[in-house]
ZADO-1210 file (C-alpha; in nm, 4 decimals, padded with zeros to 6 digits):
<atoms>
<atom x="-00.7249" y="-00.7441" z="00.6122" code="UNK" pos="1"/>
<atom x="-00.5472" y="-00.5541" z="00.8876" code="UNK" pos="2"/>
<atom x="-00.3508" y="-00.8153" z="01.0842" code="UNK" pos="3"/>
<atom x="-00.3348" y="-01.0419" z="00.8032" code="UNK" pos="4"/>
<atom x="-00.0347" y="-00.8958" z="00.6200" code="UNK" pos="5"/>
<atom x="00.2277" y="-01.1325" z="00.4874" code="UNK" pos="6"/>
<atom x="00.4528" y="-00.8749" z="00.4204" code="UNK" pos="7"/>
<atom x="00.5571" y="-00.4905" z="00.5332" code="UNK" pos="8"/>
<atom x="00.6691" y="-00.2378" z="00.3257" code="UNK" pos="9"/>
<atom x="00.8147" y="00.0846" z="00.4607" code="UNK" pos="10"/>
<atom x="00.8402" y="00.3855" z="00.2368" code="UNK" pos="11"/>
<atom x="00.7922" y="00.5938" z="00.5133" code="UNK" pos="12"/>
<atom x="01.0140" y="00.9718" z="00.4086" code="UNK" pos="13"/>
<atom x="00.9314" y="00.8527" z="00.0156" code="UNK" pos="14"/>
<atom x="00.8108" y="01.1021" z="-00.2253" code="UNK" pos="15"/>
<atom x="00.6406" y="01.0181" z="-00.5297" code="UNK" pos="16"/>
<atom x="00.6438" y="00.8281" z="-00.6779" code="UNK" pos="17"/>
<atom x="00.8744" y="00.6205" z="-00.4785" code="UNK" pos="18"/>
<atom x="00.5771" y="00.4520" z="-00.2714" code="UNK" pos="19"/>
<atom x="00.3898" y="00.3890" z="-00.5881" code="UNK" pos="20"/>
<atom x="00.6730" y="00.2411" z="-00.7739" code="UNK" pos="21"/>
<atom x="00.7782" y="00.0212" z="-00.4711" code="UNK" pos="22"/>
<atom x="00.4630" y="-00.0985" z="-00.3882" code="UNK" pos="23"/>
<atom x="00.3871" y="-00.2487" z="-00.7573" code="UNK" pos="24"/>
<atom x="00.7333" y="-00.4323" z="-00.7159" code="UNK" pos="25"/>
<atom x="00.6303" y="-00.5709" z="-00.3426" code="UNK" pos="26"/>
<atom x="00.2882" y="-00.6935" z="-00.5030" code="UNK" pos="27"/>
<atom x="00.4534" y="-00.8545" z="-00.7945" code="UNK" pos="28"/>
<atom x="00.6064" y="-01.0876" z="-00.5804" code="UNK" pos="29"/>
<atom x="00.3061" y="-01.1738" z="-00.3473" code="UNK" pos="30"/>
<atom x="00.0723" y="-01.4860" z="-00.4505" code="UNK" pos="31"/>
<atom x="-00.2928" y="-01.4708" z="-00.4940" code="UNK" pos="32"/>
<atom x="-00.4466" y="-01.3795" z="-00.1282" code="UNK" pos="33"/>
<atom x="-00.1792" y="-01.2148" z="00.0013" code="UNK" pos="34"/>
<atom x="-00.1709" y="-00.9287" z="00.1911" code="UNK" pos="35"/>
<atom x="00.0905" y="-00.6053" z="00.2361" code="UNK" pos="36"/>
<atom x="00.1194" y="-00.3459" z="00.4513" code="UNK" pos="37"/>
<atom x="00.2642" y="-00.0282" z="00.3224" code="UNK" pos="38"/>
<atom x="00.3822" y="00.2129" z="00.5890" code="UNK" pos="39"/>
<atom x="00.3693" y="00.5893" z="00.4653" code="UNK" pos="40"/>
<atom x="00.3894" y="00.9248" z="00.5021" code="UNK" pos="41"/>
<atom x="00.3272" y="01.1115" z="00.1320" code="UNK" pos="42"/>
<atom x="-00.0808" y="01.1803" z="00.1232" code="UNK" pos="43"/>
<atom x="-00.0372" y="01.1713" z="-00.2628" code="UNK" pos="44"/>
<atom x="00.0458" y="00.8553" z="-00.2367" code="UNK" pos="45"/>
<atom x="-00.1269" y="00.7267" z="00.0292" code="UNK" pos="46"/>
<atom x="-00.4971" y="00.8764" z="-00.0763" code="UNK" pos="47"/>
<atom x="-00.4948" y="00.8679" z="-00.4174" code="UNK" pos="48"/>
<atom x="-00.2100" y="00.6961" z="-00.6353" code="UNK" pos="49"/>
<atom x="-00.1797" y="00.3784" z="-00.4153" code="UNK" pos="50"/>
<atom x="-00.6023" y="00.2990" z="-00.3719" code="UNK" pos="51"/>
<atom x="-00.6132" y="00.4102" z="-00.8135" code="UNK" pos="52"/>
<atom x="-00.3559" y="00.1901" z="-00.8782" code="UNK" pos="53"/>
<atom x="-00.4998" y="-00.1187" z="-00.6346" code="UNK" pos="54"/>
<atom x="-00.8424" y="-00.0076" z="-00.8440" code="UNK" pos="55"/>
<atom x="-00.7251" y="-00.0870" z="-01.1647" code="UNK" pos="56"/>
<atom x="-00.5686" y="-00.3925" z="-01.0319" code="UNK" pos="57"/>
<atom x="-00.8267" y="-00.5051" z="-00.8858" code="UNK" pos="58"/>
<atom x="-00.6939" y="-00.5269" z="-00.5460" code="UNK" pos="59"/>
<atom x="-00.8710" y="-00.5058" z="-00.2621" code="UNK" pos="60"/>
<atom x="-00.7314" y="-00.1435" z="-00.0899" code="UNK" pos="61"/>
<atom x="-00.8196" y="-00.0388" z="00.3085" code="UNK" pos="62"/>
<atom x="-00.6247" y="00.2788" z="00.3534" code="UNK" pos="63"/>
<atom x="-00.6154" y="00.3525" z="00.7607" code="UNK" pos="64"/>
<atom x="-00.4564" y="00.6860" z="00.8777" code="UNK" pos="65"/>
<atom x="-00.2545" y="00.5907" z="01.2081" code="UNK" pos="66"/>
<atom x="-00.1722" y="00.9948" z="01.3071" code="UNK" pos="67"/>
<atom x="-00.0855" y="01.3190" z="01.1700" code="UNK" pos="68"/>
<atom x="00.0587" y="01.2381" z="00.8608" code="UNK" pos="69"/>
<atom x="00.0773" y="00.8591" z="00.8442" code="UNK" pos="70"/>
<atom x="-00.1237" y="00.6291" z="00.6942" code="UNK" pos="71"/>
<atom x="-00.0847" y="00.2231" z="00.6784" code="UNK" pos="72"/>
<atom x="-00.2187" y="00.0855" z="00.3319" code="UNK" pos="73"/>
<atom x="-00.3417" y="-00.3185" z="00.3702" code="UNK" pos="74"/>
<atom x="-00.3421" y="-00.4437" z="00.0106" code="UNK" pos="75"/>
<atom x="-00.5170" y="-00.7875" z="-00.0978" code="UNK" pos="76"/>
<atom x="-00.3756" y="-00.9342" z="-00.3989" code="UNK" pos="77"/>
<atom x="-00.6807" y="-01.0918" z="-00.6466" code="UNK" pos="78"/>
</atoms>
């Protein structure tokens, strides 16, 4: 998925559930094989609500911790 992103979302100094909520709305508007990357910095979000909430969606989640604190999330719409 990585390098296959159509879009970028940066919620990077977001607290939940900011990246949550904002990542829903960026997947909304995404069509069937897309792919976003979601830049952040909240481990909440980035290690447990985000992959749950991809889970239940049935989106396909690769969560990839780029440094001390930061993760980028690549998210595969079904």
């Amino acid at each position: 998925m990585k390098g296959q992103e159509k879009e970028t979302l940066d919620v990077l100094g977001r607290v939940c559930p900011y990246p949550l909520v904002l990542t829903k709305k960026a997947m909304e508007k995404l069509a069937s094989g897309d792919v976003l990357k979601v830049k952040c910095d909240a481990p909440a979000s980035a290690e447990e609500s985000i992959p749950k909430f991809c889970e239940k969606q049935g989106y396909a989640c690769q969560v990839e911790k780029i440094g001390d604190g930061a993760w980028d999330i690549y998210i595969k719409k079904s």
